[in-house]
C-alpha beads as a LAMMPS data file, in Angstrom:
LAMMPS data file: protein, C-alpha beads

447 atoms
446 bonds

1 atom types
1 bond types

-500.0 500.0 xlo xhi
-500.0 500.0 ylo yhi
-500.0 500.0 zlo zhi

Masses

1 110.0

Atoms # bond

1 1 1 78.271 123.007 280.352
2 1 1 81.715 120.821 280.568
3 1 1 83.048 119.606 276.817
4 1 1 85.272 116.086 276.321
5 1 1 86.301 115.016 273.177
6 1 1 86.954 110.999 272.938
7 1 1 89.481 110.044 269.975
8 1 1 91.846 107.490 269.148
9 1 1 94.726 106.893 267.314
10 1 1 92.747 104.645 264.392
11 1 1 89.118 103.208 263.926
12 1 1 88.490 100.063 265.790
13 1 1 90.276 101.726 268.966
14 1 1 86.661 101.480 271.030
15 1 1 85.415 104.467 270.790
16 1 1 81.895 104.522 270.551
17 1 1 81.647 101.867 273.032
18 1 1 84.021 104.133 275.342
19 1 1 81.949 107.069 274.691
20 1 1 78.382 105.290 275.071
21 1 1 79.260 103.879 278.196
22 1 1 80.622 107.480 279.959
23 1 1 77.082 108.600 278.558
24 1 1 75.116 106.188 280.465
25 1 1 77.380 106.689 283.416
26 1 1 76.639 110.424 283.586
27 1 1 73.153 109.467 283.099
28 1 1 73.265 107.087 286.125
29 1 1 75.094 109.600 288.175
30 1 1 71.931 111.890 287.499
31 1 1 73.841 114.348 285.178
32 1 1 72.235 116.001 281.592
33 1 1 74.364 115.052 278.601
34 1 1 74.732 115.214 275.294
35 1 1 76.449 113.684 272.284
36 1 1 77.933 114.873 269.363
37 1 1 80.191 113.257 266.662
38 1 1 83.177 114.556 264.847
39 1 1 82.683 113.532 260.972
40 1 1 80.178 112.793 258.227
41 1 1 78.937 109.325 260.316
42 1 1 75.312 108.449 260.741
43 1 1 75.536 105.249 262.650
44 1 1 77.788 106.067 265.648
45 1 1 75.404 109.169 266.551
46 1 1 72.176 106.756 266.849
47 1 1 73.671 104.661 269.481
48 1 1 74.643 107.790 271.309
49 1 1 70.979 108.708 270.869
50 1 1 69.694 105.321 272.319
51 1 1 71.586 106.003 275.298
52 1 1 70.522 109.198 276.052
53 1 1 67.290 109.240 274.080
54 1 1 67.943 112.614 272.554
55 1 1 69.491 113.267 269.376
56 1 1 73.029 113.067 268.710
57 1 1 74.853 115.733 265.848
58 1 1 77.771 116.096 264.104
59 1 1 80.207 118.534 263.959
60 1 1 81.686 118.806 260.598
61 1 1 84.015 121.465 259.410
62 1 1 83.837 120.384 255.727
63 1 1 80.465 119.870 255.559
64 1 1 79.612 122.839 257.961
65 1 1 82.504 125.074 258.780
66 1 1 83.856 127.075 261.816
67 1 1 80.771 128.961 262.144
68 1 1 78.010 125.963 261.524
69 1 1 80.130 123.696 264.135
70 1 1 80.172 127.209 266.671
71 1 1 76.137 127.183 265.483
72 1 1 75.732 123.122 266.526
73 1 1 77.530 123.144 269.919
74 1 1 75.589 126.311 270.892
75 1 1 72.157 124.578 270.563
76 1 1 73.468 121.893 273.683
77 1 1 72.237 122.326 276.439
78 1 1 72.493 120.310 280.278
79 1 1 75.654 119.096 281.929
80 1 1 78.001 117.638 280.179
81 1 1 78.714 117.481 276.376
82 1 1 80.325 114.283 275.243
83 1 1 82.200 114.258 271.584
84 1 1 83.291 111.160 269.620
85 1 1 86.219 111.336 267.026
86 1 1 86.577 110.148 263.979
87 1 1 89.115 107.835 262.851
88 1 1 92.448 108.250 263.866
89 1 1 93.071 111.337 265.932
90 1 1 94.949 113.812 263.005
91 1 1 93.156 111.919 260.029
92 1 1 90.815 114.678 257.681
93 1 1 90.193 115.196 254.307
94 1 1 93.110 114.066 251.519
95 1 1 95.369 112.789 253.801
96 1 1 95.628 116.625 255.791
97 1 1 94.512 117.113 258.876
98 1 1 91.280 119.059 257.593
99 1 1 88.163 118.687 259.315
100 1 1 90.279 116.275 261.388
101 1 1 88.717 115.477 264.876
102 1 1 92.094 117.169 265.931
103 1 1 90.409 120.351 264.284
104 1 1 87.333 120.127 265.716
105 1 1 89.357 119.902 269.011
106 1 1 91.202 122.821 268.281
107 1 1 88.551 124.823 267.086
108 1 1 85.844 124.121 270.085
109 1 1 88.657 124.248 272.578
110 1 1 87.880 120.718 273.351
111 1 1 90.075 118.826 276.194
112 1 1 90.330 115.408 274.222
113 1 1 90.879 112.432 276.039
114 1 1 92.684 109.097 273.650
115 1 1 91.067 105.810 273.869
116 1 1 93.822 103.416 273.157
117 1 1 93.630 99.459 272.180
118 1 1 96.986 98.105 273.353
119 1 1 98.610 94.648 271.819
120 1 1 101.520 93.310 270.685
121 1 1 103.661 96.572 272.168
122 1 1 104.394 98.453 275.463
123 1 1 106.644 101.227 275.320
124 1 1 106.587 101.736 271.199
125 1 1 103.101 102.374 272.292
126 1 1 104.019 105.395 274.456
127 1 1 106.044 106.184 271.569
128 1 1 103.049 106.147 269.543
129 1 1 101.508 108.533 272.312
130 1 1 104.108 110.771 272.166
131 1 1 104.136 111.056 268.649
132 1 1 100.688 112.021 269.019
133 1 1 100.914 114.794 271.697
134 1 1 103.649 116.383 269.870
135 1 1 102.608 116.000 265.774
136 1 1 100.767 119.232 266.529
137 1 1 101.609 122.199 268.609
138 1 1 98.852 121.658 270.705
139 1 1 97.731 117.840 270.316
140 1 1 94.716 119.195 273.412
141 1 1 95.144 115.804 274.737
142 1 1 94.547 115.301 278.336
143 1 1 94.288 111.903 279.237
144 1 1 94.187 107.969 278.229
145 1 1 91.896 105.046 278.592
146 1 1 93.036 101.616 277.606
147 1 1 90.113 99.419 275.808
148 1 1 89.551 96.211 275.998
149 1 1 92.734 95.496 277.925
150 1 1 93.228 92.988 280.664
151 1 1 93.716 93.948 284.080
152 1 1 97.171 92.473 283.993
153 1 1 98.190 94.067 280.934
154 1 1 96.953 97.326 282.578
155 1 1 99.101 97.148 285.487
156 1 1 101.686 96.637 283.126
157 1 1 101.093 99.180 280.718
158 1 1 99.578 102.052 283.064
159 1 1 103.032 103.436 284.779
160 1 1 104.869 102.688 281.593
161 1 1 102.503 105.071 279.676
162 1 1 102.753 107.715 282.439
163 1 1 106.291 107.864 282.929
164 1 1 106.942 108.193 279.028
165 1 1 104.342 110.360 278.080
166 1 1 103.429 112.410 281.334
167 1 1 99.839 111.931 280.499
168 1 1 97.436 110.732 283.374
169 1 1 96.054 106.831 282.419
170 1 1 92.513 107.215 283.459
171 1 1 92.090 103.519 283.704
172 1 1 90.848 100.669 281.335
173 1 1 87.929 98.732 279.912
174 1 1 88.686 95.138 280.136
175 1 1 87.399 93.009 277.128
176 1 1 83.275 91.856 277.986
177 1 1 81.142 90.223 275.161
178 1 1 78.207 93.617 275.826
179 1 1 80.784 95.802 274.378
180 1 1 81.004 93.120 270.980
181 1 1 78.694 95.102 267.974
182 1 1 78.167 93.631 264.764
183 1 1 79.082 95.504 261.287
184 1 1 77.844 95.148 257.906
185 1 1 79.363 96.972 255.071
186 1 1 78.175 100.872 256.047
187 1 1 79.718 99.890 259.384
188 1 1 77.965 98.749 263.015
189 1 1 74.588 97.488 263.385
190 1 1 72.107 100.376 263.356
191 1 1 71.115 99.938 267.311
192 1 1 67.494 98.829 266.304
193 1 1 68.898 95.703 265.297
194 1 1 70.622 95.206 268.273
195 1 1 69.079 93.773 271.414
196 1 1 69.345 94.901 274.683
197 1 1 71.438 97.602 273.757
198 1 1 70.744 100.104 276.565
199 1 1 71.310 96.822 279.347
200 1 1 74.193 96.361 277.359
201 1 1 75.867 100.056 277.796
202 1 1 74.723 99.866 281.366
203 1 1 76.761 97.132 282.255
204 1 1 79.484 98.544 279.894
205 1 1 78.952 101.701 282.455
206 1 1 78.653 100.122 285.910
207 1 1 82.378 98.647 284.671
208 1 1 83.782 101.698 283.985
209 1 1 83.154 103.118 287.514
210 1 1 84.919 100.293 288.631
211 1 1 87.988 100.529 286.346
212 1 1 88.384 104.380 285.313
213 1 1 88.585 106.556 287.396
214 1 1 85.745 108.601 286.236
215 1 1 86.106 112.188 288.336
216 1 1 89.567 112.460 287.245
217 1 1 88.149 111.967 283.560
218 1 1 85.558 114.595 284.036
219 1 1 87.941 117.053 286.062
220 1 1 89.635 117.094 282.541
221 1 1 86.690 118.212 280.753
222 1 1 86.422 122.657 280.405
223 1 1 83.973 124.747 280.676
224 1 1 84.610 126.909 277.050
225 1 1 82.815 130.197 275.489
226 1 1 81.658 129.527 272.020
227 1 1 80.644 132.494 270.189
228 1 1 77.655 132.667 266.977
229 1 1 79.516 134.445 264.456
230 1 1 77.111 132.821 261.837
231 1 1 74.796 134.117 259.459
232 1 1 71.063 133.180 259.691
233 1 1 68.924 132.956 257.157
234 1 1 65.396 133.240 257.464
235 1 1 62.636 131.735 254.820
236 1 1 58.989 132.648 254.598
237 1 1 55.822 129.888 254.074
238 1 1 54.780 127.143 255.865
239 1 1 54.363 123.663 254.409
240 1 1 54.812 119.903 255.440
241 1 1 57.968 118.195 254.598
242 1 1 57.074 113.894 254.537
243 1 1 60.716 112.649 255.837
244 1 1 61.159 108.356 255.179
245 1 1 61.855 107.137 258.634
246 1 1 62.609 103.224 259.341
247 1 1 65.177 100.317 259.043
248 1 1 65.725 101.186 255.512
249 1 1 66.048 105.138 255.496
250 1 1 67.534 105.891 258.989
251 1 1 70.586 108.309 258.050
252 1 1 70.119 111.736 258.691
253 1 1 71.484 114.909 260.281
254 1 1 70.062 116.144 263.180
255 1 1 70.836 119.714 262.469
256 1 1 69.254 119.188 258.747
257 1 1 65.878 118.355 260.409
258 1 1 66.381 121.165 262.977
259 1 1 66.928 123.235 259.650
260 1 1 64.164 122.489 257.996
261 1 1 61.736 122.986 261.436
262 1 1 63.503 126.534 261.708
263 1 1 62.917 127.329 257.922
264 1 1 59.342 126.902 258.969
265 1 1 58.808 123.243 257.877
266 1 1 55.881 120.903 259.790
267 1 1 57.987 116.932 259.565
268 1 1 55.871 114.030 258.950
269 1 1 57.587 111.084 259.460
270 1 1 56.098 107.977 257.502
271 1 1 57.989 104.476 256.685
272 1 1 58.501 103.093 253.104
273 1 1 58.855 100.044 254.214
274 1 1 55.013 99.843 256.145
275 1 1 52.961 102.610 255.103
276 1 1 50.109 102.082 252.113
277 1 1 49.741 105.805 251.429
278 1 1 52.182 108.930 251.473
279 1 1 50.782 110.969 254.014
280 1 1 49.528 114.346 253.257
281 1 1 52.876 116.568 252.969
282 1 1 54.056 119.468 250.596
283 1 1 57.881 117.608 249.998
284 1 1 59.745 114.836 250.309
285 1 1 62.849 113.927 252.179
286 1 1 64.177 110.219 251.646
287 1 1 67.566 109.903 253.396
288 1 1 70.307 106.989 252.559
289 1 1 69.989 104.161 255.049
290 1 1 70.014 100.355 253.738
291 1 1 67.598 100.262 251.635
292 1 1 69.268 97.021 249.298
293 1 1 68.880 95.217 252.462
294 1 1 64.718 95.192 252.280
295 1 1 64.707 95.579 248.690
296 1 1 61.723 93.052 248.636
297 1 1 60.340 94.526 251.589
298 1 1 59.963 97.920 249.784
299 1 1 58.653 96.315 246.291
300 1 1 55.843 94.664 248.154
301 1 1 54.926 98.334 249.153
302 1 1 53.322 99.033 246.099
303 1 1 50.768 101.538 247.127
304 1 1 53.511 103.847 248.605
305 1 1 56.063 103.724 245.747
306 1 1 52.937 104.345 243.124
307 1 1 52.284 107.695 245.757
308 1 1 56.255 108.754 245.162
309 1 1 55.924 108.267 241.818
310 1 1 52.470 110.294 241.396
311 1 1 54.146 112.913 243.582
312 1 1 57.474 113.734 241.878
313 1 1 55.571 113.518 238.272
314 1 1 53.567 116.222 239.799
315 1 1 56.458 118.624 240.966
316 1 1 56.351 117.642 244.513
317 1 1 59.914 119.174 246.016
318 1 1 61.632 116.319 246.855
319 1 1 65.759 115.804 248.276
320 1 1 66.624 111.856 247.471
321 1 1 70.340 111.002 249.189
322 1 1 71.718 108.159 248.774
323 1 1 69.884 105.241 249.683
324 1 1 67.138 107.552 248.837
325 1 1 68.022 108.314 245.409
326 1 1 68.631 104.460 244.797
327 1 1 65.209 104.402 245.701
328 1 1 63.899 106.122 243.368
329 1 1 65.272 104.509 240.314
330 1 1 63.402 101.411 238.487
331 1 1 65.518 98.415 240.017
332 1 1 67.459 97.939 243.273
333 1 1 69.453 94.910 243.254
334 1 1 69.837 92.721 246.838
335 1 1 73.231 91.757 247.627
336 1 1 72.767 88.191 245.849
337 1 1 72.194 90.559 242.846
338 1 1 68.415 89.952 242.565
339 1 1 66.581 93.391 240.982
340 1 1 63.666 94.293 242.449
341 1 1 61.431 97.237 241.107
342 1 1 61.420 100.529 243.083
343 1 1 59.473 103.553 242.244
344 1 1 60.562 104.017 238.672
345 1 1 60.572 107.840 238.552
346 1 1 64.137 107.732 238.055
347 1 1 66.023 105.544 235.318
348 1 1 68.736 103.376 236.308
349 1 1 69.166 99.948 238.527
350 1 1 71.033 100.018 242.029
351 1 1 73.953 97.223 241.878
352 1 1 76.533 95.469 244.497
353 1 1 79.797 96.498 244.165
354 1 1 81.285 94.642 247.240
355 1 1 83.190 97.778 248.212
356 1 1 83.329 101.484 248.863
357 1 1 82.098 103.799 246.006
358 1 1 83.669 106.908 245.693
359 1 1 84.075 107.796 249.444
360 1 1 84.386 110.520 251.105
361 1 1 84.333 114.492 250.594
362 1 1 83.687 116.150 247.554
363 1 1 82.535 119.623 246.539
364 1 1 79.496 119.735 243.916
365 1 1 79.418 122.717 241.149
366 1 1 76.335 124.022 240.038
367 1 1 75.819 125.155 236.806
368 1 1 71.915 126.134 236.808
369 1 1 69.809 127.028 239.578
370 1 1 67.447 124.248 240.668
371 1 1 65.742 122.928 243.909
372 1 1 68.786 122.999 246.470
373 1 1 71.416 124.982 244.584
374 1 1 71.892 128.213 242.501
375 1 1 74.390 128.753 239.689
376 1 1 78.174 128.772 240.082
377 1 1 77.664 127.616 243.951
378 1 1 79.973 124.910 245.470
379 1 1 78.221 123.264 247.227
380 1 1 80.270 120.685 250.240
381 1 1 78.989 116.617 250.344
382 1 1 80.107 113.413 251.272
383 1 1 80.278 110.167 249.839
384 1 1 79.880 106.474 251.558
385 1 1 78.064 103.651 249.666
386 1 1 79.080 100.109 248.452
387 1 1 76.090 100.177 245.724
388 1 1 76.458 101.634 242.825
389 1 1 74.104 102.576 239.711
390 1 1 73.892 102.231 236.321
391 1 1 72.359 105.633 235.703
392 1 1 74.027 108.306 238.581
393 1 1 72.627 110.990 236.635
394 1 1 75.171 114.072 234.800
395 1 1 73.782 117.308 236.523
396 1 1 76.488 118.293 238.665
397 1 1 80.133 118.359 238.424
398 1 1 81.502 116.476 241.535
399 1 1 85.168 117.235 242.238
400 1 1 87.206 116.008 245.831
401 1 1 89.844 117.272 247.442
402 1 1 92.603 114.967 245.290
403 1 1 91.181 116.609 242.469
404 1 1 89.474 113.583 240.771
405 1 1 85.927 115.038 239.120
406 1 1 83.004 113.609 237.697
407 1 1 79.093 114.726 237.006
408 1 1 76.464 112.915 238.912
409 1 1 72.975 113.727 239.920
410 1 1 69.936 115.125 238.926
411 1 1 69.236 118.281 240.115
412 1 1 66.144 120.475 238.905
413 1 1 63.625 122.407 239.889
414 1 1 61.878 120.721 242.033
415 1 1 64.552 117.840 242.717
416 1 1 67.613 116.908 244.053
417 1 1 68.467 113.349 243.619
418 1 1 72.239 111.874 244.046
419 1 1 74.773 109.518 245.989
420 1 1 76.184 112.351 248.090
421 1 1 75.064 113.411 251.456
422 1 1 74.681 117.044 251.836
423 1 1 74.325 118.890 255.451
424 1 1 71.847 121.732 255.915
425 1 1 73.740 123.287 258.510
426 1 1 76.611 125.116 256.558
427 1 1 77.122 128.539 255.088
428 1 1 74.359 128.241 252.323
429 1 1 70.403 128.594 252.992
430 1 1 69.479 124.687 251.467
431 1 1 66.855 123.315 254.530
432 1 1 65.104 127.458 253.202
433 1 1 64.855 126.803 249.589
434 1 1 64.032 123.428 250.156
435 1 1 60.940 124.623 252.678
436 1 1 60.183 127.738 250.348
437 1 1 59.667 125.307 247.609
438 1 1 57.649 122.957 249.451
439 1 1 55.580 126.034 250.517
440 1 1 55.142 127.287 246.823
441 1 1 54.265 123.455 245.785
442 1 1 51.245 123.550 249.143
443 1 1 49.689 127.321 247.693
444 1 1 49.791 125.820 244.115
445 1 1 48.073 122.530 245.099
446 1 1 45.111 125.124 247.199
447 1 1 44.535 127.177 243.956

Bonds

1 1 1 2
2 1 2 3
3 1 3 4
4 1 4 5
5 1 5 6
6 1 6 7
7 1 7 8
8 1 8 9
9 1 9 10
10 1 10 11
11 1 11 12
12 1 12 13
13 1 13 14
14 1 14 15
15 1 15 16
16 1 16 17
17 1 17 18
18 1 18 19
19 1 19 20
20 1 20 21
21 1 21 22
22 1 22 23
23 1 23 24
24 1 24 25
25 1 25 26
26 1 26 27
27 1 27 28
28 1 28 29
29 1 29 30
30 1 30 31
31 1 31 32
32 1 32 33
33 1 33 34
34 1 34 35
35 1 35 36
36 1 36 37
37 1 37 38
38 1 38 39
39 1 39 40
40 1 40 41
41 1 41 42
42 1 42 43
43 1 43 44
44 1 44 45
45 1 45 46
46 1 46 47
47 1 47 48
48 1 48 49
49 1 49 50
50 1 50 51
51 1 51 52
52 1 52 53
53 1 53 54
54 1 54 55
55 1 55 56
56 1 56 57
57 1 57 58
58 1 58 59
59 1 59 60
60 1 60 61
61 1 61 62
62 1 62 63
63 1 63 64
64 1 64 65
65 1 65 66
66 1 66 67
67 1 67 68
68 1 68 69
69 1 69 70
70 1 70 71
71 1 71 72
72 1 72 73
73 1 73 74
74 1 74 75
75 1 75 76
76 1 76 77
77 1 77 78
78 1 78 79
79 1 79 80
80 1 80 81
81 1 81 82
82 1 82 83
83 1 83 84
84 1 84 85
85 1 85 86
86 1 86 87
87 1 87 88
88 1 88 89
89 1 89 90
90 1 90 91
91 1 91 92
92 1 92 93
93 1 93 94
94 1 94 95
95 1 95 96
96 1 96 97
97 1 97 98
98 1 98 99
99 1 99 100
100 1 100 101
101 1 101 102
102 1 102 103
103 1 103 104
104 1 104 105
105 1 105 106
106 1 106 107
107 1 107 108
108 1 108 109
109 1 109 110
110 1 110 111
111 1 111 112
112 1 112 113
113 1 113 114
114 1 114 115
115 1 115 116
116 1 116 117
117 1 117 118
118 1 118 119
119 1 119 120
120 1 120 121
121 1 121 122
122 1 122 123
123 1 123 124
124 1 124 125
125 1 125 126
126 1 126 127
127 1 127 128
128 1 128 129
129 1 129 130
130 1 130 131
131 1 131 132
132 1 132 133
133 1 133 134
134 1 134 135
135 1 135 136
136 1 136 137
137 1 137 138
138 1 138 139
139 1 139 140
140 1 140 141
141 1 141 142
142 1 142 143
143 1 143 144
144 1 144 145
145 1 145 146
146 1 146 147
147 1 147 148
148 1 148 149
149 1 149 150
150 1 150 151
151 1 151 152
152 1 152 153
153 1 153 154
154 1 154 155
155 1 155 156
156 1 156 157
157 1 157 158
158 1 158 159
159 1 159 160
160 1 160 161
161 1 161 162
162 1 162 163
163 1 163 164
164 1 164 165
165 1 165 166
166 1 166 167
167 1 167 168
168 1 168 169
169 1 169 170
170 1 170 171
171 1 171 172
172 1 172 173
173 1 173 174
174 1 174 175
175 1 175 176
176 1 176 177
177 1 177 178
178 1 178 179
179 1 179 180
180 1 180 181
181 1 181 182
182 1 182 183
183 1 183 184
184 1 184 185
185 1 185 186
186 1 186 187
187 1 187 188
188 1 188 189
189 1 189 190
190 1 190 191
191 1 191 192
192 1 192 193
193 1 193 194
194 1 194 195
195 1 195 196
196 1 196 197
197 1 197 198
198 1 198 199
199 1 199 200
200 1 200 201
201 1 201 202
202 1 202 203
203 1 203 204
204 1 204 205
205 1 205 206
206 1 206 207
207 1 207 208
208 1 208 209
209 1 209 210
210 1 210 211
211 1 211 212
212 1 212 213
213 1 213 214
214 1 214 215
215 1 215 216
216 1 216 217
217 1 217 218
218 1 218 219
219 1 219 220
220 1 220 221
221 1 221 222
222 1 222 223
223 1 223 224
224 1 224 225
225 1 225 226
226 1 226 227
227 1 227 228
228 1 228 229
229 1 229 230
230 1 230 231
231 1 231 232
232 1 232 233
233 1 233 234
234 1 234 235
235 1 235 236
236 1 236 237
237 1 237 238
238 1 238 239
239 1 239 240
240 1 240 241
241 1 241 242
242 1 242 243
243 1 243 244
244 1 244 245
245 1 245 246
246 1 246 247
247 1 247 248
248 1 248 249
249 1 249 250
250 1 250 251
251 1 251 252
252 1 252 253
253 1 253 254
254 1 254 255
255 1 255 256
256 1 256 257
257 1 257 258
258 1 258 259
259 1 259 260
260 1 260 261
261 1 261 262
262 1 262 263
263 1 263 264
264 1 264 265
265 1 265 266
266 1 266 267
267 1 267 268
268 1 268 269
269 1 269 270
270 1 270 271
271 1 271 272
272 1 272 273
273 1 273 274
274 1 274 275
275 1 275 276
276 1 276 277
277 1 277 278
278 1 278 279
279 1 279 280
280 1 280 281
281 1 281 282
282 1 282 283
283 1 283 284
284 1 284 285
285 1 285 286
286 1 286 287
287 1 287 288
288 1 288 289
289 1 289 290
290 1 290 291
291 1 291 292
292 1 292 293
293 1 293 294
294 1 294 295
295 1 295 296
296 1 296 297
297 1 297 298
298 1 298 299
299 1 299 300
300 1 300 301
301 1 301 302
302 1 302 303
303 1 303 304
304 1 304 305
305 1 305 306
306 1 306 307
307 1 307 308
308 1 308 309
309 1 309 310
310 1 310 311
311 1 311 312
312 1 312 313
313 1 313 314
314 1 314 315
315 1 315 316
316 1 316 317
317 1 317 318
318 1 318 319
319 1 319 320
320 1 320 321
321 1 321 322
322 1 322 323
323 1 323 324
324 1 324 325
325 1 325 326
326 1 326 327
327 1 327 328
328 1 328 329
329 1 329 330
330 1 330 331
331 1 331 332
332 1 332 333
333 1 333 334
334 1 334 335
335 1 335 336
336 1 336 337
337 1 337 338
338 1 338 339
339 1 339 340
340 1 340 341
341 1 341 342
342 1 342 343
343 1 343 344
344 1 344 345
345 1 345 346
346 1 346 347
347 1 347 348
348 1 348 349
349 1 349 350
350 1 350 351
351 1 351 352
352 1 352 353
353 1 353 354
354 1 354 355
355 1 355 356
356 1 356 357
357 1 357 358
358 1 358 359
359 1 359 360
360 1 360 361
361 1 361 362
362 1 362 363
363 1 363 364
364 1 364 365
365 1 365 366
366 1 366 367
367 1 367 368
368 1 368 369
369 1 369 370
370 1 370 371
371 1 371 372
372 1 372 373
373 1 373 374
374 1 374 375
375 1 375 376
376 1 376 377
377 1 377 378
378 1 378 379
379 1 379 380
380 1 380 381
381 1 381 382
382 1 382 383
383 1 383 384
384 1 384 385
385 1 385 386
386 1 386 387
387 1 387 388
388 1 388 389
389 1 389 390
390 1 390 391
391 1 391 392
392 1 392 393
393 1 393 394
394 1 394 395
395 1 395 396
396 1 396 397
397 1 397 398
398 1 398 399
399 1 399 400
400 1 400 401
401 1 401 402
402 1 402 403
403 1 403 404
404 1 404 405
405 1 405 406
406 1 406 407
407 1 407 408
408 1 408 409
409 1 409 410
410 1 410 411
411 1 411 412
412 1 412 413
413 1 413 414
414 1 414 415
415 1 415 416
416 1 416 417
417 1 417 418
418 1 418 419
419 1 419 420
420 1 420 421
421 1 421 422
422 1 422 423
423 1 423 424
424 1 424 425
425 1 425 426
426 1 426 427
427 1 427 428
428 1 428 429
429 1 429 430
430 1 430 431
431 1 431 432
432 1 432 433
433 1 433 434
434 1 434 435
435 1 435 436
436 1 436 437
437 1 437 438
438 1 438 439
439 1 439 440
440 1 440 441
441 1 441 442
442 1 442 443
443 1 443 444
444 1 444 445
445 1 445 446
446 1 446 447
């Protein structure tokens, strides 16, 4: 299998539209690929899965480390293996360039090539390239493909770039309305709000083969060993895990439902937003997604929410992130700051706050055992919501990297319910306790 790492200097540079269409154009050409995506994101990965109709992971290395990153790239498999960065090219955790898509580059041995949205400069922008190949002693940079430039600026730009830099310009995407997504505050449109999307990478693809030269991209891409150096953990029990799937709970790691299948873990996927009953499972899984967006929509669903609440009140295991722990207070304000009820097992109200809450990584300290977590663990997460609560919950000490702290969540034994987003595919055994409690809840419920 042949590895290529996309990245850019900054967010907004094209990326995922750069990296969905060279996945439809290897799927055109009749090659296997896969995605993957450097970073905490949700969102970018599902339009990489639309394309290719497979799922799409992330490789993390705060959330995961070496090993679970060496553990995720193992489990591709077919021709080519496409990865998207994250932000700009260096950017990680703090303002270092931790868990930087440059790190993941380094660290998977990952040819990378730059997507780069010229305007307003020409040679302070292979200035800016050359900053870039040299910030690091080796940047692994390859290549560069201009987005949404004009051919004229192109021919402009193209020998400029080559001559200062001595990197090859693999050609351009010129600006076209298919490659225009829509955002909301999380970021783009989730792509089943989107029509046409897969016409709309095609023709975003048939362009590129016209105006990049698309063997000498993949020439650049390597061939590279990965080794397993991780541990494996291994839990006993079988049990049914009921994971909240639709428009409103959408965000979740591949590699955390892989987890929890390899723990030994049936998934039953049901939607909040449409289903009357919970369906017959052993634990609960509600993601983060949007659900302030069909806050209505999920009131009306009364006979669902009333399940939840019976369940949880009876000590069903149950992991609530994010959107999902919103979920499961009593109110969940819309954005025109209209509460709606939600399934009350939780207290608190879900509120607007017209901008980012908290973001990004953070560690959580725990100072009891419960569901996910045992004492004195650290445990890595990730923040990234613009709604806030009035009740966030005091059982864990969150700390990030700046070291700004504060307690949040509830965490016993039988629940873990908080803002931050945790991945199952790191050093400690989370997707096993969770299934080995969801196991212990099923032979409990049979006595």
């Amino acid at each position: 299998m042949k590895r290529l790492m996309i990245s850019a200097m900054a967010s907004g540079s094209g990326k995922t539209v750069l990296t969905c269409g060279l996945l439809a154009a290897l799927t055109a050409r009749g090659h296997a690929a896969q995605a993957l995506k450097c970073g905490p994101d949700y969102i970018d990965p599902m339009f990489h899965e639309k394309v290719l109709g497979v799922p799409s992971r992330n490789l993390d290395l705060f959330l995961q480390g070496e090993d679970g990153v060496r553990r995720t790239l193992l489990k591709q498999k077919g021709d080519y293996v496409v990865v998207e960065g994250a932000m700009g090219f260096y950017d990680g955790v703090n303002g270092t360039d931790r868990a930087s898509a440059w790190q993941v580059a380094r660290v998977a041995n990952l040819p990378v090539v730059l997507a780069i949205r010229p305007g307003g400069s020409s040679l302070t922008l292979a200035a800016q390239v050359r900053g870039l190949l040299t910030f690091r002693a080796d940047s692994q940079i390859r290549g560069l493909v201009l987005t949404a430039c004009r051919p004229s600026l192109y021919a402009h730009l193209a020998p400029i770039l080559e001559e200062e830099t001595g990197l090859p310009v693999l050609g351009y995407l010129p600006p076209m309305e298919e490659a225009n997504i829509g955002s909301r505050h999380l970021g783009l449109l989730t792509p089943g709000e989107i029509a046409d999307l897969n016409q709309r990478f095609r023709k975003v693809a048939e362009q590129l083969e016209k105006t990049v030269n698309l063997d000498a991209l993949w020439a650049l891409s390597e061939e590279t060993a990965v080794q397993d150096r991780s541990k494996r953990f291994r839990s006993s029990g079988c049990c049914a895990i009921g994971v909240a799937w639709d428009a409103a709970f959408c965000f979740y790691y591949a590699d955390n439902l892989d987890a929890l299948r390899d723990a030994g873990a049936e998934l039953v996927f049901f939607s909040p937003l449409q289903a009357d009953a919970l369906p017959e499972v052993d634990g609960l899984y509600l993601g983060g997604g949007y659900p302030e967006v069909y806050a209505q929509a999920l009131f009306r669903q009364a006979g669902i929410r009333s399940a939840i609440r019976a369940a949880l009140q009876d000590g069903m295991p149950t992991v609530a992130e994010c959107g999902g722990f919103l979920y499961l207070q009593e109110q969940l304000q819309t954005e025109q700051e209209v509460p709606w009820p939600m399934v009350e097992v939780l207290p608190g109200m879900g509120y607007p706050t017209r901008q980012l809450q908290r973001f990004g990584y953070l560690t959580l300290q725990a100072e009891r055992d419960s569901l996910l977590f045992r004492a004195g663990e650290e445990i890595p997460a990730h923040e990234f919501h613009h709604w806030d609560s009035t009740q966030t919950g005091t059982a864990l000490l969150a700390q990030k990297p700046s070291g700004k702290h504060w307690r949040c969540g509830y965490a016993t034994d039988t629940l873990y319910a908080a803002f931050p987003h945790l991945h199952f595919g790191g050093g400690l055994p989370l997707a096993e306790r969770f299934v080995s409690a969801a196991a212990a809840y099923r032979e409990r419920k049979q006595r």
